[in-house]
Backbone as JSON Lines, residues from 0, in Angstrom:
{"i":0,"aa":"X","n":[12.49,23.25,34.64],"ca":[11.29,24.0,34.91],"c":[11.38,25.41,34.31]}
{"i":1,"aa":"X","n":[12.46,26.13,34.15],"ca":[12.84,27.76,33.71],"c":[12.57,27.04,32.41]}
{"i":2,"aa":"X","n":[13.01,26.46,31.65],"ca":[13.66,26.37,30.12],"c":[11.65,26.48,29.9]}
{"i":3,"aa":"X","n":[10.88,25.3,30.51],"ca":[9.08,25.08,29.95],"c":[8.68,26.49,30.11]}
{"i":4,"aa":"X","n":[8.72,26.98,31.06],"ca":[8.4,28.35,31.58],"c":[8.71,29.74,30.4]}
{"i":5,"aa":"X","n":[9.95,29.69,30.29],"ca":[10.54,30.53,29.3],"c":[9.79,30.06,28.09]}
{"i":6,"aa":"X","n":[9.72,29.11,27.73],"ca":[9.14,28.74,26.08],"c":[7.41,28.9,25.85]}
{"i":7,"aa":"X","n":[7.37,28.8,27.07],"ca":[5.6,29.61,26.96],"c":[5.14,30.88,26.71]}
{"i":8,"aa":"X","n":[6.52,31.35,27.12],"ca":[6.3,32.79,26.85],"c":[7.04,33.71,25.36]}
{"i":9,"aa":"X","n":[5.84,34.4,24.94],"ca":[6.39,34.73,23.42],"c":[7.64,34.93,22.45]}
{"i":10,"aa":"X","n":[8.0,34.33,21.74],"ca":[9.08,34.21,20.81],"c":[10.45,33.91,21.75]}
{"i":11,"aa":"X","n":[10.3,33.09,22.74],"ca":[11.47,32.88,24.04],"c":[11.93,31.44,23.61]}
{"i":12,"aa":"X","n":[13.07,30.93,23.27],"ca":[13.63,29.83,22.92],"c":[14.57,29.16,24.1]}
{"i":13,"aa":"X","n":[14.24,28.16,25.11],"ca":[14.82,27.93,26.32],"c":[15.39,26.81,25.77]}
{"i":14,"aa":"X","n":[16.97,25.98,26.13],"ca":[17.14,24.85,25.96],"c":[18.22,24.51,27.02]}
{"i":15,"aa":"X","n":[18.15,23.07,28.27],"ca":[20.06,23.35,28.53],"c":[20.98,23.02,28.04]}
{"i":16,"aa":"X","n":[22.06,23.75,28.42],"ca":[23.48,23.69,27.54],"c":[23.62,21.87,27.47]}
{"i":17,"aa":"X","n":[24.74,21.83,26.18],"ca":[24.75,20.08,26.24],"c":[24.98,19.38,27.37]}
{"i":18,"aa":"X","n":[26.16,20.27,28.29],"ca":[26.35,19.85,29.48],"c":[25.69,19.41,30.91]}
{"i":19,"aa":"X","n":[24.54,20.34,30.57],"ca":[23.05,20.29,31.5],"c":[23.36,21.07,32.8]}
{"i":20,"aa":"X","n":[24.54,21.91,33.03],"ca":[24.66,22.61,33.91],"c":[24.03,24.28,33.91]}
{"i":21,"aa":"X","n":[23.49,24.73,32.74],"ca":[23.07,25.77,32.61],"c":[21.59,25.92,31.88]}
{"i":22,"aa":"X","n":[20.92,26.64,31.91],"ca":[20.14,27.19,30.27],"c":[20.19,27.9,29.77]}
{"i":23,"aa":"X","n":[20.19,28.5,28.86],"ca":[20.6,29.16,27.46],"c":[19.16,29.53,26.62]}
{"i":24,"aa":"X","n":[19.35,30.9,26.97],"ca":[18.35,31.2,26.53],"c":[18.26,32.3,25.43]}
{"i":25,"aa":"X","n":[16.99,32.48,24.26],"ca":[17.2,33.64,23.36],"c":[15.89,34.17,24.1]}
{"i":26,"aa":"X","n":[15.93,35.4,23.88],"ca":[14.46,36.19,23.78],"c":[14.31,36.79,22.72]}
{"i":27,"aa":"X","n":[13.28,37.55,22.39],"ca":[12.68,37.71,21.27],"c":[13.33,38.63,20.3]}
{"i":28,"aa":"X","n":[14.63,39.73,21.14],"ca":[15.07,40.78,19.93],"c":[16.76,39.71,19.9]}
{"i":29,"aa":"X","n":[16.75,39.0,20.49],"ca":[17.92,38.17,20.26],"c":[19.19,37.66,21.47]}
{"i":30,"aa":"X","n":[18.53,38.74,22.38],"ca":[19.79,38.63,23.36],"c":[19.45,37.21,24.12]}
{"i":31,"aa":"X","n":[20.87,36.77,23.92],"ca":[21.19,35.19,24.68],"c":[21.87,35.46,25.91]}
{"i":32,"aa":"X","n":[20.84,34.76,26.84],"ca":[20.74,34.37,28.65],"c":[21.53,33.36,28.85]}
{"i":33,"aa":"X","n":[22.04,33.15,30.11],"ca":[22.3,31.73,30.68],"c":[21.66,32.0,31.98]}
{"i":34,"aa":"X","n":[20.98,30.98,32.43],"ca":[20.59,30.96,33.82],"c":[20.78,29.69,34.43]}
{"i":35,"aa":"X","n":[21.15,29.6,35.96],"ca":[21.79,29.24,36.89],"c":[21.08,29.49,37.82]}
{"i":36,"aa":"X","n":[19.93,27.74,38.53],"ca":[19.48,27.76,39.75],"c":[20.66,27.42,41.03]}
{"i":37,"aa":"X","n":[20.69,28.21,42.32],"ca":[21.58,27.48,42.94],"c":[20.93,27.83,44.46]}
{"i":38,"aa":"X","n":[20.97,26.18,44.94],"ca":[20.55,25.92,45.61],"c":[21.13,26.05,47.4]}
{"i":39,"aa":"X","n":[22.22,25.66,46.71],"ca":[23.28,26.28,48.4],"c":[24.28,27.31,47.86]}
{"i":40,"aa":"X","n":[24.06,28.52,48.95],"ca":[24.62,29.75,49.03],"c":[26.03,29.4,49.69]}
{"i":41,"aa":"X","n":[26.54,28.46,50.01],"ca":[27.34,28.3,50.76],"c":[29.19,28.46,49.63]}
{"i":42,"aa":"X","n":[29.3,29.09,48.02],"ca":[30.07,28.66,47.29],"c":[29.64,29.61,46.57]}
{"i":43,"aa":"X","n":[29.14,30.49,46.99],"ca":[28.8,31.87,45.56],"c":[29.51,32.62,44.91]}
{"i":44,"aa":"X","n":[30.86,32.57,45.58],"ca":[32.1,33.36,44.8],"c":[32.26,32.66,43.73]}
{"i":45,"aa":"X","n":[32.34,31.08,43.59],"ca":[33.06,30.17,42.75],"c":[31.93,29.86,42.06]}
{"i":46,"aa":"X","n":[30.42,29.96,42.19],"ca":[29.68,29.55,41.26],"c":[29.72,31.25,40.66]}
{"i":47,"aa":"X","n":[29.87,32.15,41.05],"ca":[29.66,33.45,39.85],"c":[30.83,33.39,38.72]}
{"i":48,"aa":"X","n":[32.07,33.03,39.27],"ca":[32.76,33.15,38.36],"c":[32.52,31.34,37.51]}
{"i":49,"aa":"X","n":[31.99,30.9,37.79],"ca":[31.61,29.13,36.76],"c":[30.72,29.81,35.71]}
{"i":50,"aa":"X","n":[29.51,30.78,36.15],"ca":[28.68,30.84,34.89],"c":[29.17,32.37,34.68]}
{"i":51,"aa":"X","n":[30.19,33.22,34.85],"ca":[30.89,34.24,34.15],"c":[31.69,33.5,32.67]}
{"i":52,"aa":"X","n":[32.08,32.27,33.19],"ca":[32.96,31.89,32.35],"c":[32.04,31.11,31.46]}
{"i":53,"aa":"X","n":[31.03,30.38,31.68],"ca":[29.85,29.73,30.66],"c":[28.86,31.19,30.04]}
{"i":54,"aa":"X","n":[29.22,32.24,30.77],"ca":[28.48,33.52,29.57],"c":[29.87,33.11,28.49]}
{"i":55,"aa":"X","n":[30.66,33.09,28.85],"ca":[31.78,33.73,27.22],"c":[31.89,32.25,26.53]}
{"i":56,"aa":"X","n":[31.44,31.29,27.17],"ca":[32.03,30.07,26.38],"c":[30.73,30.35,25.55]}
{"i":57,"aa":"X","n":[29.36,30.37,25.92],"ca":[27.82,30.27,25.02],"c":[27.61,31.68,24.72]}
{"i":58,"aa":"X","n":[28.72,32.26,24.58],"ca":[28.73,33.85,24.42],"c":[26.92,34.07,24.12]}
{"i":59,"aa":"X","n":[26.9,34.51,25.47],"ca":[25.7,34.88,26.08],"c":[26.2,36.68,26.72]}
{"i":60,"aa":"X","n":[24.6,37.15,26.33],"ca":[24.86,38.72,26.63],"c":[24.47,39.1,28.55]}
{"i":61,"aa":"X","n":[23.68,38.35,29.1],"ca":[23.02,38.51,30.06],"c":[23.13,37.02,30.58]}
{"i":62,"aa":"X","n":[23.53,37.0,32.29],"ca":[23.46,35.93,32.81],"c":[22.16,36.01,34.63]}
{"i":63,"aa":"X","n":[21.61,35.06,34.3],"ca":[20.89,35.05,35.72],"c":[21.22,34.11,36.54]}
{"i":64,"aa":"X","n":[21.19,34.24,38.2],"ca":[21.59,33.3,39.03],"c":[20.24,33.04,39.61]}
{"i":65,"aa":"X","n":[19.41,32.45,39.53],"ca":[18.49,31.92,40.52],"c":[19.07,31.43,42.13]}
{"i":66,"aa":"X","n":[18.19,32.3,43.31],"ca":[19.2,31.87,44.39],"c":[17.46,31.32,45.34]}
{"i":67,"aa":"X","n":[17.53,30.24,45.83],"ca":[16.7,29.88,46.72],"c":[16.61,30.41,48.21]}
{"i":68,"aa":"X","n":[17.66,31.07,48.45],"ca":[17.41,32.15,49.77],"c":[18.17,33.07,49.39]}
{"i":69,"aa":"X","n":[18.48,34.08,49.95],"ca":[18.64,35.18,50.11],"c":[19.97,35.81,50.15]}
{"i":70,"aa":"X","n":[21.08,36.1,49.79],"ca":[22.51,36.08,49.96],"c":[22.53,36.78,51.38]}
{"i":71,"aa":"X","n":[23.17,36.34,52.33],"ca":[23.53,37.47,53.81],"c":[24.54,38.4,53.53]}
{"i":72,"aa":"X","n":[23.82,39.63,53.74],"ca":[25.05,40.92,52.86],"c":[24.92,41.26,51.93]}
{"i":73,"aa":"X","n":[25.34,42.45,51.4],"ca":[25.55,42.44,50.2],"c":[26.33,42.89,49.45]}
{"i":74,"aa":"X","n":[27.45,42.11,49.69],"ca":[28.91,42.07,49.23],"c":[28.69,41.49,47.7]}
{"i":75,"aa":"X","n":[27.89,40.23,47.74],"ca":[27.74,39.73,46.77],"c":[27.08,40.16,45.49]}
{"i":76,"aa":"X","n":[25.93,40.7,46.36],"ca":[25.03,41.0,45.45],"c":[25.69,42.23,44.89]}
{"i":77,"aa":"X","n":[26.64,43.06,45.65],"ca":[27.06,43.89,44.69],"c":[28.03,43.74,43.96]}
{"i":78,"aa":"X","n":[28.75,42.44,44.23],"ca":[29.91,42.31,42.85],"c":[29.23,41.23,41.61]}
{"i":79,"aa":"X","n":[28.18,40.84,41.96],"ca":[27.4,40.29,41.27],"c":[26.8,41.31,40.17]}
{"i":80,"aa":"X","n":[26.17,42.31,40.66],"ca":[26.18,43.64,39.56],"c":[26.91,44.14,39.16]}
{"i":81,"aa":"X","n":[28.11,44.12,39.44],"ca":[29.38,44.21,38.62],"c":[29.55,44.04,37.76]}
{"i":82,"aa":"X","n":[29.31,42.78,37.76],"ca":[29.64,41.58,36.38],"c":[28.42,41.58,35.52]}
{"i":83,"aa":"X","n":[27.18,42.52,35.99],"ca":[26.22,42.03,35.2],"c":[25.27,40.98,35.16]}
{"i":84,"aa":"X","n":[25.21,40.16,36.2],"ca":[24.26,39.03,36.57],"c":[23.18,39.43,37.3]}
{"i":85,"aa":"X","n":[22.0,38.93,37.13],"ca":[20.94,39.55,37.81],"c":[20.77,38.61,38.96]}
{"i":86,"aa":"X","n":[20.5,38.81,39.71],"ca":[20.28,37.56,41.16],"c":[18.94,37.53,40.53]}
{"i":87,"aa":"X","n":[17.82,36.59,41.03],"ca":[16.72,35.67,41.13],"c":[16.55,35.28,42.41]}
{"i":88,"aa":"X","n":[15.25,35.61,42.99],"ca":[14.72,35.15,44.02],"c":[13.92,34.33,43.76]}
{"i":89,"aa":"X","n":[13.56,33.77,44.58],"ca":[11.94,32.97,44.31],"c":[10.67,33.66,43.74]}
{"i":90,"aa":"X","n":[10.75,34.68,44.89],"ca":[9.32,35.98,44.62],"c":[9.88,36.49,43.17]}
{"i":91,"aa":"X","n":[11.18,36.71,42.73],"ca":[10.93,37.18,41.24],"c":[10.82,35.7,40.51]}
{"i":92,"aa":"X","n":[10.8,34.47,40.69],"ca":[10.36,33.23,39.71],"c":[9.29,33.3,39.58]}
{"i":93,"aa":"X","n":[7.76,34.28,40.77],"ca":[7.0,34.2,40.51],"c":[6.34,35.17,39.16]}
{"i":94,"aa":"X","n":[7.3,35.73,38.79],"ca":[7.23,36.74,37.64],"c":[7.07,35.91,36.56]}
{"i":95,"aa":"X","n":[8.3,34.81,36.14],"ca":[8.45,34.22,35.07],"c":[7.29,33.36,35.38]}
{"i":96,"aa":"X","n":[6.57,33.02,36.21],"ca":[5.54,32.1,36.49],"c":[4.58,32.81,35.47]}
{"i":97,"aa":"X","n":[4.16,33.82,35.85],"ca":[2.9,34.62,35.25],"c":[3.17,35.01,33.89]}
{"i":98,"aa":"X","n":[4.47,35.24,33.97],"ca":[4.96,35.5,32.17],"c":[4.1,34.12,31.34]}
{"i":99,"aa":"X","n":[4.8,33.1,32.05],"ca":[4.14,32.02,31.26],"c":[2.64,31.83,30.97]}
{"i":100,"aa":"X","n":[2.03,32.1,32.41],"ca":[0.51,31.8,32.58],"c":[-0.08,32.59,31.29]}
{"i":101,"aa":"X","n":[0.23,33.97,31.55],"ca":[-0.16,35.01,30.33],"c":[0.46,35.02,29.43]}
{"i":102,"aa":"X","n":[1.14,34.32,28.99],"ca":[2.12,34.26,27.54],"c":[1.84,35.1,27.42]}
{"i":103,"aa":"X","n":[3.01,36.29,28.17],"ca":[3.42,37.97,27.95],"c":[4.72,37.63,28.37]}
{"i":104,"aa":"X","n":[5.28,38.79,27.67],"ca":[6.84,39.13,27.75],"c":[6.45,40.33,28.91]}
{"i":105,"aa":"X","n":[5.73,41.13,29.52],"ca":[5.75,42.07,30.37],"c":[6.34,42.22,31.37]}
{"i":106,"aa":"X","n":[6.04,40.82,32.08],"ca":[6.46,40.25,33.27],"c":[7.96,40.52,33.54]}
{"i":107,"aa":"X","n":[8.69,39.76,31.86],"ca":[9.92,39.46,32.11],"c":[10.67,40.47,31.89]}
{"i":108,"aa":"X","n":[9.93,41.68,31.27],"ca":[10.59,42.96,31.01],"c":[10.53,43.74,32.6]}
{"i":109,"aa":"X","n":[9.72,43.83,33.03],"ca":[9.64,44.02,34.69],"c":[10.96,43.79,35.64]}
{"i":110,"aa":"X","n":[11.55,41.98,35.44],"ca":[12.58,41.92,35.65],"c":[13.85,42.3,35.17]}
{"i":111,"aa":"X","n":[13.62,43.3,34.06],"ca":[14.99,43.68,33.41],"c":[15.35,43.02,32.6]}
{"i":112,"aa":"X","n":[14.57,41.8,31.47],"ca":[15.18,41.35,30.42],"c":[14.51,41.74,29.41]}
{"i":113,"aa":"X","n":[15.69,41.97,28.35],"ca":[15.19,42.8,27.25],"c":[14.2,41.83,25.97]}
{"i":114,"aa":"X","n":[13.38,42.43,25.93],"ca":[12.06,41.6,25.5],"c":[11.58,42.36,24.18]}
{"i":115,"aa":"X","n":[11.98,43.54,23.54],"ca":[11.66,43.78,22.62],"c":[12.16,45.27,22.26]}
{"i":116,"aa":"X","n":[12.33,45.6,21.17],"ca":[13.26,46.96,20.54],"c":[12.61,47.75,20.81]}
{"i":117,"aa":"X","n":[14.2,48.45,21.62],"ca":[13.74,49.98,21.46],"c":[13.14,51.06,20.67]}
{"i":118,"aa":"X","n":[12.44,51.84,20.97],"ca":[11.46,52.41,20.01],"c":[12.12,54.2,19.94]}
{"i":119,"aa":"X","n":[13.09,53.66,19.75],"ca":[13.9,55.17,19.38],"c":[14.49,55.33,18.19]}
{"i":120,"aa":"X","n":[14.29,56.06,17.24],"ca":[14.82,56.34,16.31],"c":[15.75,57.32,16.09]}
{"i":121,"aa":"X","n":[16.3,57.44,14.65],"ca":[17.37,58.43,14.98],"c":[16.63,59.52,12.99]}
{"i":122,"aa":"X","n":[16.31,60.33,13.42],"ca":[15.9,61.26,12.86],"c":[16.11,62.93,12.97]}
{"i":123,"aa":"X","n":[16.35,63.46,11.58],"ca":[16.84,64.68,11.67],"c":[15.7,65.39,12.45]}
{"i":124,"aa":"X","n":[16.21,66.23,12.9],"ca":[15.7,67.77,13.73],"c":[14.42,68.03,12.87]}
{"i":125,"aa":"X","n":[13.44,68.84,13.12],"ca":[12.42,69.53,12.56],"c":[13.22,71.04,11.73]}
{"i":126,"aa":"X","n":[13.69,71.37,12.16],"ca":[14.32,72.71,11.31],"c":[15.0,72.4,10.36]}
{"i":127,"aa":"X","n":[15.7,71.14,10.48],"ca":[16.59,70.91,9.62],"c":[15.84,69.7,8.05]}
{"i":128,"aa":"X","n":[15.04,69.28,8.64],"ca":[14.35,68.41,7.7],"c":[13.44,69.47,6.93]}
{"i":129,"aa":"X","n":[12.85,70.52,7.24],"ca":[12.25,71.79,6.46],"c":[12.95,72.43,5.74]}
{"i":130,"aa":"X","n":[14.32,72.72,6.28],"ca":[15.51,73.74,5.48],"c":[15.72,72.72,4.27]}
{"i":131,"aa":"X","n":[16.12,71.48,4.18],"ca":[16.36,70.68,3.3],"c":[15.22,70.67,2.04]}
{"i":132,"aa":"X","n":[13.99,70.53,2.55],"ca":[12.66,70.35,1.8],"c":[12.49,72.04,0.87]}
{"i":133,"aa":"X","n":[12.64,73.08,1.51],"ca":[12.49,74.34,0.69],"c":[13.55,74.06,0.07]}
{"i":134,"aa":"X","n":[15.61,73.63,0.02],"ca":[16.1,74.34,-0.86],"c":[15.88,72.94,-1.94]}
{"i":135,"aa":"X","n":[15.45,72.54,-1.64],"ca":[15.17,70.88,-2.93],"c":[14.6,71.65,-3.79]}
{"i":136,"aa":"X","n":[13.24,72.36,-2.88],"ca":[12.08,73.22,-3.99],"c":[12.6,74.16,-4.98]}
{"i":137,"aa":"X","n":[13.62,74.68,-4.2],"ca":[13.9,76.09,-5.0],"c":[15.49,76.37,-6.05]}
């Protein structure tokens, strides 16, 4: 259901791994996802470190855990940001829902995935790009 979802939405390439335990995902400036629905909370230490270790095998930059309730505490959730994994709730699936509906990347940038280049450049100073331009002239 993530992988249809994801591919509706602009330049997003969803597929699961051969194994079928993950999906693997590109978005549009390139960075590769794995995401991970999990259904019982009851094993969350040992499923973070299963798809820590399927980020480096599909050397993937960003990993998501889809969680169907709620972690109790947040022990987890904070060594989970540790590592860089974003938890997933339901109420945020309803994000990727609407991403799709509107084939917009907005949605999914909302949730923190990077959806398109930064618009920063790296350009000389104003004083210094003038000083250059007069002694060219002179």
């Amino acid at each position: 259901m993530v992988a249809g979802l994801l591919n509706r939405c602009p330049s997003w390439v969803a597929s699961p791994t051969p194994d079928q335990n993950y999906l693997l995902a590109r978005s549009p400036v390139g960075t590769r996802y794995i995401f991970q629905a999990l259904s019982h909370l009851s094993a969350l230490d040992s499923a973070l470190q299963d798809v820590l270790s399927a980020r480096q095998a599909h050397r993937a930059e960003g990993v998501v855990l889809i969680l169907l309730d709620q972690p109790q505490g947040a022990s987890f959730s904070e060594l989970a940001q540790a590592h860089g994994v974003q938890l997933w709730t339901l109420a945020d699936m309803d994000y990727l829902v609407m991403a799709a509906d509107l084939e917009s990347n907005a949605p999914l940038a909302h949730l923190g995935l990077h959806t398109q280049q930064s618009s920063a450049t790296i350009t000389a100073p104003p004083a210094a790009a003038e000083a250059s331009s007069t002694t060219s002239q002179g």
